[in-house]
C-alpha positions as a Python dict, from the first residue, in 0.01 Angstrom:
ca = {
    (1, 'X'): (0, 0, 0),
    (2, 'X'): (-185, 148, -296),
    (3, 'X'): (-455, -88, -491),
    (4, 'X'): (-392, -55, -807),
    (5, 'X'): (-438, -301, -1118),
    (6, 'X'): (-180, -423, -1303),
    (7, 'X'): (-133, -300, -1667),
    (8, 'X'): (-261, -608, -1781),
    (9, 'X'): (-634, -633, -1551),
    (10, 'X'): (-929, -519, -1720),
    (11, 'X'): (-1291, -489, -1700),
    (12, 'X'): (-1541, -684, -1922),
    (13, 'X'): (-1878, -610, -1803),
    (14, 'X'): (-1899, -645, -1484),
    (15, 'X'): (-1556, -908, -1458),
    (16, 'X'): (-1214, -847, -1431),
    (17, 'X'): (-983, -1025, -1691),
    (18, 'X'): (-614, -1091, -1761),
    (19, 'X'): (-490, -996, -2111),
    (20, 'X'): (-69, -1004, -2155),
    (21, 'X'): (97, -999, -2501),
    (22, 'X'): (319, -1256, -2539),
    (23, 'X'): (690, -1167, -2646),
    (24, 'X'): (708, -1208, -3041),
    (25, 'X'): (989, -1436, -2980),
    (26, 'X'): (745, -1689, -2823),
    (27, 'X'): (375, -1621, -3043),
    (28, 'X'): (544, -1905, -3277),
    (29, 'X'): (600, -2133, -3002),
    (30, 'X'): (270, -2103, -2847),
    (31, 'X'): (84, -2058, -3132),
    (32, 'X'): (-103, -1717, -3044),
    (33, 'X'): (3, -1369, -2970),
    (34, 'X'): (-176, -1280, -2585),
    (35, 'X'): (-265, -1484, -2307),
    (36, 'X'): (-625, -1404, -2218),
    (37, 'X'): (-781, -1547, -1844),
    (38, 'X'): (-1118, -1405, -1677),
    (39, 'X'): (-1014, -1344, -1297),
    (40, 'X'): (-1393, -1496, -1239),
    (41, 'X'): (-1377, -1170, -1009),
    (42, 'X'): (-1611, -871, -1008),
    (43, 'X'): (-1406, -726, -692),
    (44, 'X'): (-1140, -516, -760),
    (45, 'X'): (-924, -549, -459),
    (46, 'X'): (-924, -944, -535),
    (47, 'X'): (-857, -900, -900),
    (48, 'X'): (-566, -706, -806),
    (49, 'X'): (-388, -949, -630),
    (50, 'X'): (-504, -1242, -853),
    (51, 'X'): (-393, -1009, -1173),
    (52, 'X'): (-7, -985, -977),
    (53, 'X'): (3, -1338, -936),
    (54, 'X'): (-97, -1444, -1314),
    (55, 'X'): (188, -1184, -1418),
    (56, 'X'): (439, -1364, -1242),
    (57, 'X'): (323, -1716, -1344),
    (58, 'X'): (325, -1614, -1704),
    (59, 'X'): (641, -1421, -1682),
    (60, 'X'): (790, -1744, -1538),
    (61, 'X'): (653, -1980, -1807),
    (62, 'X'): (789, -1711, -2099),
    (63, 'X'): (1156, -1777, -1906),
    (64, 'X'): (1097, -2178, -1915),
    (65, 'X'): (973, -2202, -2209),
    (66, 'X'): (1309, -1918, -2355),
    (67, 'X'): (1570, -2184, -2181),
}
């Protein structure tokens, strides 16, 4: 299995963060146009897997919050 980060887990000094645009159809609704999380991480192996599980949370809370 290859560790790789998501598209959306980036470095910010020496911590990994989560940054995902939300869709336009939702930036009314929530009232701001990315969702933005630190992974309070400076390993990348673990921000890896904690970056994978924020994208499915938020990918499930865009579908909730669509239906």
């Amino acid at each position: 299995m290859q560790d790789s980060l998501t598209p959306f887990v980036g470095r910010r000094g020496s911590v990994f963060w989560f940054r995902k645009p939300v869709p336009v159809d939702l930036i009314a609704r929530l009232g701001k146009s990315d969702i933005r999380r630190s992974l309070r991480t400076c390993d990348r192996r673990t921000a890896t897997k904690r970056g994978w599980a924020l994208v499915r949370a938020v990918e499930e809370a865009f579908e909730t919050l669509r239906s």
